[in-house]
C-alpha positions in Angstrom: -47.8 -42.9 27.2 -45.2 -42.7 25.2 -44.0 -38.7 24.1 -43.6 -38.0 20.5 -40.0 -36.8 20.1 -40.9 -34.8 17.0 -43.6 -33.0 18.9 -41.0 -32.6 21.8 -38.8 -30.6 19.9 -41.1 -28.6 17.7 -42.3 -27.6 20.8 -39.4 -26.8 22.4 -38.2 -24.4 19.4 -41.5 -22.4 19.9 -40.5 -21.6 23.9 -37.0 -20.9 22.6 -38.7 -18.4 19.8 -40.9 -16.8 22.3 -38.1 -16.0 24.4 -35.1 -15.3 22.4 -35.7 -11.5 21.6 -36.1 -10.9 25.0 -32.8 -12.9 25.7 -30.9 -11.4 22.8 -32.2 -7.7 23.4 -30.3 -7.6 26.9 -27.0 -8.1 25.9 -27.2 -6.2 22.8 -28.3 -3.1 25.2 -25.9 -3.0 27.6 -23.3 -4.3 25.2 -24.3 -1.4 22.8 -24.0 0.9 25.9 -21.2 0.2 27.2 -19.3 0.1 23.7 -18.0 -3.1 23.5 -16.5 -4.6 20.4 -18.1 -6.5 17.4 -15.8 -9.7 19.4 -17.1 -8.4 22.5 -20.5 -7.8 21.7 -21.2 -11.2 20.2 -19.6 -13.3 23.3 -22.1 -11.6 25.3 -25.0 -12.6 23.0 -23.7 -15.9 22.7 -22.5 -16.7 26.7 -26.2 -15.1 27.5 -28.0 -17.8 25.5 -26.0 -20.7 26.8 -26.3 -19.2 30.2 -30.6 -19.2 29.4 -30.4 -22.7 29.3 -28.6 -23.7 32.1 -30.7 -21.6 34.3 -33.6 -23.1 32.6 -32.1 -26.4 33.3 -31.3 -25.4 36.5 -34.9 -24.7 37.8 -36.9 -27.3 36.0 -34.5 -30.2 37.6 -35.9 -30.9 40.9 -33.6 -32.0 43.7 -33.2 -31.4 47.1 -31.1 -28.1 47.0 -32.7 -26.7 43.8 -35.2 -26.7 41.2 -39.2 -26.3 41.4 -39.8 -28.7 38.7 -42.0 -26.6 37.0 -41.8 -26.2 33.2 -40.7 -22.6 33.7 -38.0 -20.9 31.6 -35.7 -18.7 32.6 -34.1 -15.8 31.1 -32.1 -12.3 31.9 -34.5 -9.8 33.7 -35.4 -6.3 32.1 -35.1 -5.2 35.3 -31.4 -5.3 35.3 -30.8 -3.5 32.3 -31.1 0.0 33.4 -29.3 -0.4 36.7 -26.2 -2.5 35.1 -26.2 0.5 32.1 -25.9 2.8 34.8 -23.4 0.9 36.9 -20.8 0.0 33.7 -20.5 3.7 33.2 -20.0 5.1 36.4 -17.7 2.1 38.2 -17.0 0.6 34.7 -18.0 -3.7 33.8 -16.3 -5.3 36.3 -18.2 -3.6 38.6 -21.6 -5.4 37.0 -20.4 -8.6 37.4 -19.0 -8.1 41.2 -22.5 -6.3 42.2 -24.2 -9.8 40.2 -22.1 -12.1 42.2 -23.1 -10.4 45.3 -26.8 -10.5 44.4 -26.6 -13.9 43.6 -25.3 -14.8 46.8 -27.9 -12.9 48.5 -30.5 -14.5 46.8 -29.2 -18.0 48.3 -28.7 -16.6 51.7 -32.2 -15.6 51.4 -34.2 -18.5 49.7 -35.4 -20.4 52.6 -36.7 -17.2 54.2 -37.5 -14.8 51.5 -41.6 -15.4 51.8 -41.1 -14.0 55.3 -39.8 -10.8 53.7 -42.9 -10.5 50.7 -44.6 -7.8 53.2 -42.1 -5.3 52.3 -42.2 -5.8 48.8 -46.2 -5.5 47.9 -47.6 -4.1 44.5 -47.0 -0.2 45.5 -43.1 -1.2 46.0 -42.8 -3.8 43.4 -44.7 -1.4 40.8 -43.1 1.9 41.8 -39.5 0.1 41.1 -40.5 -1.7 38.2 -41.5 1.8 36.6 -38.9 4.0 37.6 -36.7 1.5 35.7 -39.0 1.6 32.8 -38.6 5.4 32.8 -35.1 6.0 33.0 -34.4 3.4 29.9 -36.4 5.4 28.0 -33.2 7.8 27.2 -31.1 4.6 25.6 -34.2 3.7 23.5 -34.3 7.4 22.3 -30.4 7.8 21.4 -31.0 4.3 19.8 -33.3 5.6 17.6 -31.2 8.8 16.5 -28.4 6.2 15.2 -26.3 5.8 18.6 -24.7 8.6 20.7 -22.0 9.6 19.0 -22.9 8.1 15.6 -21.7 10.8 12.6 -25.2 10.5 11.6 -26.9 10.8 14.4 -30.4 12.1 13.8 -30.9 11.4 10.2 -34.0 10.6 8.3 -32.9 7.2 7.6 -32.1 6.6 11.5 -35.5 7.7 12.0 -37.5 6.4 9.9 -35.7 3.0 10.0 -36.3 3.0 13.6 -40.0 4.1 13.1 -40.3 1.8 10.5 -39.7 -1.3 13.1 -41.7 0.2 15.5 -44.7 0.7 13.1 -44.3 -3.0 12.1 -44.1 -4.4 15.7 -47.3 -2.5 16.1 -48.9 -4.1 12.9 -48.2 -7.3 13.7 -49.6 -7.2 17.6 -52.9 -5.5 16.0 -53.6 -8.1 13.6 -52.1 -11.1 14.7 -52.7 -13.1 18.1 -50.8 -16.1 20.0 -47.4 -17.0 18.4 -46.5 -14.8 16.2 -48.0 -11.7 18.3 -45.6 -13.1 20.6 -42.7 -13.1 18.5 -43.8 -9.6 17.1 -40.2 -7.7 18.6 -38.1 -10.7 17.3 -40.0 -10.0 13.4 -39.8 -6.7 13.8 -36.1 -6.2 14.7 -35.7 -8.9 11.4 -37.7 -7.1 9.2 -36.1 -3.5 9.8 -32.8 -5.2 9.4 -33.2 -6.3 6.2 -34.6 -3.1 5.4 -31.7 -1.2 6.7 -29.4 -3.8 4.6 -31.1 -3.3 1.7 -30.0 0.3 2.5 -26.2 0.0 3.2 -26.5 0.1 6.8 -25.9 -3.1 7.9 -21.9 -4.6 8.4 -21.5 -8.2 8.2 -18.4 -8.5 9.2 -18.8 -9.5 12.8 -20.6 -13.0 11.7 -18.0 -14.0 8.9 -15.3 -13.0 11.7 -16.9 -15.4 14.4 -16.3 -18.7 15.2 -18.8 -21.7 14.2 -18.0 -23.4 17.5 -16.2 -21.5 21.0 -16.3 -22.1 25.0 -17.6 -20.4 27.6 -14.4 -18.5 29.8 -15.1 -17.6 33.3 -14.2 -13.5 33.7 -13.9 -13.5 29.9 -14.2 -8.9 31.0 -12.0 -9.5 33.6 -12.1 -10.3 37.3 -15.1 -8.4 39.0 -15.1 -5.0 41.1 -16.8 -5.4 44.3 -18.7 -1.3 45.0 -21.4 -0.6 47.3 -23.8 1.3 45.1 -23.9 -1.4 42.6 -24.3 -4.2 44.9 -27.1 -2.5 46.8 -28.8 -1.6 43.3 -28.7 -5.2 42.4 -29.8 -6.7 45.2 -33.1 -4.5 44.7 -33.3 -5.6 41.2 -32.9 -9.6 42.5 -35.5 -9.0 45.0 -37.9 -7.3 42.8 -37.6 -10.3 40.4 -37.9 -12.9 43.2 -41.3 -11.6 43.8 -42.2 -11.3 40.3 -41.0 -15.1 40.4 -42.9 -16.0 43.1 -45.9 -15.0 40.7 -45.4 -16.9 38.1 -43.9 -20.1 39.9 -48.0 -20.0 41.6 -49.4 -19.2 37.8 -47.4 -22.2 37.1 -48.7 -24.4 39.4 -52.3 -23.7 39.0 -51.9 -24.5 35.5 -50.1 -27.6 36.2 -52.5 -28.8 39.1 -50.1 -28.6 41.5 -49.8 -27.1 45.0 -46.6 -25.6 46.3 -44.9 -26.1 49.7 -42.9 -23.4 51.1 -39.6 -25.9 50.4 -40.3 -25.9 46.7 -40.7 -22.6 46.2 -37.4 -21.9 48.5 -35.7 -24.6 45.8 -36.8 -22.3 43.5 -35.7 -19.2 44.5 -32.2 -20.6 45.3 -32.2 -22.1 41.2 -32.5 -18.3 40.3 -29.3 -17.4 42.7 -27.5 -20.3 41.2 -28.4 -18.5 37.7 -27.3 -15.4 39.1 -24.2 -16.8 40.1 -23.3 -18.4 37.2 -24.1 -15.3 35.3 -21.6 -13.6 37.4 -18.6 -16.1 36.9 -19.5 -16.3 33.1 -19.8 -12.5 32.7 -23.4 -13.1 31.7 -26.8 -11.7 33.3 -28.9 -12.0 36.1 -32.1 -14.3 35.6 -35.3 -14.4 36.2 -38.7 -16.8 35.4 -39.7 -15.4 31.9 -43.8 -15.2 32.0 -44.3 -15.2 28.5 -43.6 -18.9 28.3 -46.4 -19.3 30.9 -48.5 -17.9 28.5 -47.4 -20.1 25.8 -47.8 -23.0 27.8 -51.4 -21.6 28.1 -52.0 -21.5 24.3 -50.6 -24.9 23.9 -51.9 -26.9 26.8 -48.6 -28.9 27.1 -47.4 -28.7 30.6 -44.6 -31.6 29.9 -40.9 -30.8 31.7 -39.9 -33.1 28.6 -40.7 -29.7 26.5 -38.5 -26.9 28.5 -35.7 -29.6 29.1 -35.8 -29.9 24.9 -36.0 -25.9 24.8 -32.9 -25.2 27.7 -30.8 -28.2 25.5 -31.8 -26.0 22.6 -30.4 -22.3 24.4 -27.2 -24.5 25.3 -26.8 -25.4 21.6 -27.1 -21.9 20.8 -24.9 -20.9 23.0 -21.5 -22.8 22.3 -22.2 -20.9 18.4 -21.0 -17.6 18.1 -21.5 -17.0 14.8 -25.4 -17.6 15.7 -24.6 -15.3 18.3 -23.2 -12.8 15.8 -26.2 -12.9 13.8 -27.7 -10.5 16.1 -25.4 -7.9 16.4 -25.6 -6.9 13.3 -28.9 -5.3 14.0 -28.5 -1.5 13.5 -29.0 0.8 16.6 -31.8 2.4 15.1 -33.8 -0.4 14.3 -33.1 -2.1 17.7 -34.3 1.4 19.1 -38.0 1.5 17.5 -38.0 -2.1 19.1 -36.6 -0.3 22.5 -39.3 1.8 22.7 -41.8 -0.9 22.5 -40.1 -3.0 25.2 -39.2 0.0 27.4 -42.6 1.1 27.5 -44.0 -2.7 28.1 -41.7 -2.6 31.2 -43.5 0.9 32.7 -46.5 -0.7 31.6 -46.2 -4.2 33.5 -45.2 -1.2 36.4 -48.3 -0.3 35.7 -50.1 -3.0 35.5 -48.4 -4.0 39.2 -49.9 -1.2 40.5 -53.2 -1.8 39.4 -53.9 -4.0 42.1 -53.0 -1.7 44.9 -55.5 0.4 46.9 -55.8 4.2 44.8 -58.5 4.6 47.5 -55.3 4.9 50.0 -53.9 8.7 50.5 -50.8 6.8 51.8 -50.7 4.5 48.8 -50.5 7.7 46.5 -48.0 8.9 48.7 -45.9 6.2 48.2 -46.2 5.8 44.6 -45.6 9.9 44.2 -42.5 10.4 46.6 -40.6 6.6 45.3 -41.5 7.5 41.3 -40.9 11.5 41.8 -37.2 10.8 43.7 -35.9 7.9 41.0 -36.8 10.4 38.1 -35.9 13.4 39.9 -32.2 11.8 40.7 -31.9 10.1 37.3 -32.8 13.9 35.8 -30.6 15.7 38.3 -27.9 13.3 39.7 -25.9 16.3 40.6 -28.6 16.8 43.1 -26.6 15.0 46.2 -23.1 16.1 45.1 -22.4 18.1 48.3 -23.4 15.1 50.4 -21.0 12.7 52.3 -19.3 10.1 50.0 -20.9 7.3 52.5 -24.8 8.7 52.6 -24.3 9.2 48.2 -24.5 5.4 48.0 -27.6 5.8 48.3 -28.7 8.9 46.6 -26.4 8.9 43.5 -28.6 6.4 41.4 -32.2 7.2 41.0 -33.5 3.4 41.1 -32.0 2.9 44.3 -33.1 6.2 46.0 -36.7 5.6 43.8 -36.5 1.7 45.5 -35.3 2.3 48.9 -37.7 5.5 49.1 -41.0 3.0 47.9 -39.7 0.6 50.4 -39.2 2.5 53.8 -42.5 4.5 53.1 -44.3 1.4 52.7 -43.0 0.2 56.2 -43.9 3.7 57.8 -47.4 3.5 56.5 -48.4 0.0 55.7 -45.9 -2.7 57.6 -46.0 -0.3 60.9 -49.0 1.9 60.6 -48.5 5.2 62.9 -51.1 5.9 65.2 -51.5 9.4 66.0 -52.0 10.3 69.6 -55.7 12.0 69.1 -56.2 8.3 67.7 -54.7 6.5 70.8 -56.5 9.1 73.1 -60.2 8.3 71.7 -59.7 4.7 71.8 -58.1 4.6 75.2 -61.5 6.7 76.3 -64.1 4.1 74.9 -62.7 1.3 76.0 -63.1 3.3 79.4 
């Protein structure tokens, strides 16, 4: 049967619309962090959308090498943003995109044999990292808020209640609204508190009549990349946490699609996501990741069609090659995007959460794991003085709280749950009844 191209595309807008805040939101934070330029700011917004549909594209073309066919979209993680905040200011940008190229390289290295490894990244490790980085983004949204560290009106009541004010209306629209437009809520929101805030004076429009209709994307546009240890190490932990989160979705996928998945496919799969990465390295973009809110979309709709999320990664390409759609958002004030930071921040310690619901709280060891992983990243990212006096070598991997939270969750989960330790009172009694 013939597809309806109308239908196609209308479609294919709606995935674009469900993910686009979350695809915008990224760049604008670490941009905004990292305090880049109006120019600056909206070649990241604009590279990132282009780069959303080529790793889109990427995955949903099955081949040999890559590709699950699935109609899955893909955009840049959350997961990344705290650890590539923390990364631009202590080793500076290049050192973001040298630790994504590495991480994208060790996601293909990886791909074929990466289900072999899931066992040391189950729900207490996966949800212990996924909320430490939840936690220490809270800061950003907070100094968003305010107006912007080092704003001349930081703290004032119409920072505050601007950003309030979006948050308020984000929270209106997910109480009485449901499917589409609930999930568009953060996109309405940060529109709606704009146009507020320009109504007020607050908003400069200068960076869209100063941008280009039409531009091309330039490899290194920051510069060539910085190749560090710490950072690498921190994203690799962030690729492997969303390569499990991945996996996830890519079997969501195809349950919904009626389709089982052979251990080949899903290793096409992961290596379409280090291909992303990759490409967001060289194009000073993001890493990238399966977005799950399009899963749910496809739920809602019924339409399973690849035609759709081709339509939808042509559209993010589009998109992309237009910076003065790209400029659009940047615009958005720093205390309106903040109320919306606090709403997204605290979705991603809730889907930590959430991750751990499905662990064993009747396990001592479990809470054990959970307490000492969550306690150390907070404790580091509270107190990164705390391993000063230590050697240069052993600070990689103490110095950033995600990494000593990560690597903590992960070599506790070995000691009690890959290789449990058997006491020898416990050896002793069974030794004497199997005698």
């Amino acid at each position: 049967m013939r597809e309806n191209p109308l239908k196609i595309a209308s479609l294919g807008i709606q995935h674009v619309l469900a993910m686009y805040a979350g695809a915008v939101i990224v760049p604008l934070i670490v941009g905004g962090a990292l305090g880049l330029s109006g120019e600056g700011l909206t070649y990241l917004v604009s590279i990132d959308i282009l780069m959303c549909g080529i790793a889109t594209l990427l995955q949903v073309w099955k081949n040999r090498f890559f590709g699950i066919g699935l109609p899955v979209m893909l955009g840049c993680t959350f997961t990344a943003v705290g650890p590539m905040i923390a990364i631009g200011s202590d080793y500076g940008i290049s050192a973001i995109y040298g630790a994504i190229l590495a991480s994208g390289m060790f996601v293909l290295l990886i791909s074929s044999f990466f289900g072999k490894l899931v066992k040391f990244f189950p729900p207490v490790v996966t949800g212990s990292v996924v909320t430490i980085i939840g936690i220490t983004l809270i800061p950003v949204a907070m100094n968003n808020m305010a107006g912007g560290v080092g704003n001349h009106d930081f703290g004032s009541i119409t920072n505050i209640s601007l950003a309030f004010g979006t948050l308020l209306f984000i929270i209106i629209l997910f109480r009485f609204f449901t499917g589409f437009i609930r999930s568009i809520a953060i996109l309405l929101g940060l529109g709606a508190g704009t146009a507020t805030a320009a109504i007020l004076g607050k908003v400069n429009f200068s960076a869209v009549t100063e941008a280009s209709w039409f531009h091309i994307a330039e490899p290194f546009y920051f510069g060539m990349p910085t190749f560090e240890v710490t950072p690498i190490l921190t994203m690799i932990l962030v690729a492997a946490v969303s390569l499990v989160e991945s996996t996830g979705v890519y079997f969501a996928l195809g349950d919904i699609c009626d389709r089982k998945l052979s251990e080949k496919e899903i290793a096409a799969g992961y290596r379409a996501e280090g291909l992303a990465i990759l490409f967001g390295g060289i194009f000073n973009a993001f890493p990238y990741t399966t977005y799950s809110q399009n899963v749910g979309l496809i739920q809602l709709s019924g339409v399973k069609s690849r035609s759709v999320i081709y339509t939808a990664g042509g559209f993010l390409v589009l998109l992309g090659f237009m910076p003065k759609i790209g400029a659009m958002t940047t615009i958005i004030p720093s205390s309106v995007l903040g109320g919306a930071m606090v709403a997204m921040f605290g979705m991603v310690i809730s889907y930590g959460i959430k991750m751990l619901s499905k662990v064993d709280f009747a396990s001592q060891e479990n809470l054990l794991i959970i307490a000492c992983s969550v306690g150390m990243g907070l404790g580091v990212t509270a107190v990164p003085e705390l391993f000063a006096k230590l050697p240069e070598n052993v600070q990689i991997l103490t110095s950033n709280g995600i990494v000593a939270g990560s690597l903590t969750a992960i070599i506790l989960n070995v000691v009690f749950n890959v290789k449990p330790l058997k006491s020898p009172a416990v050896s002793a009694a069974k030794e004497q009844h199997a005698s």
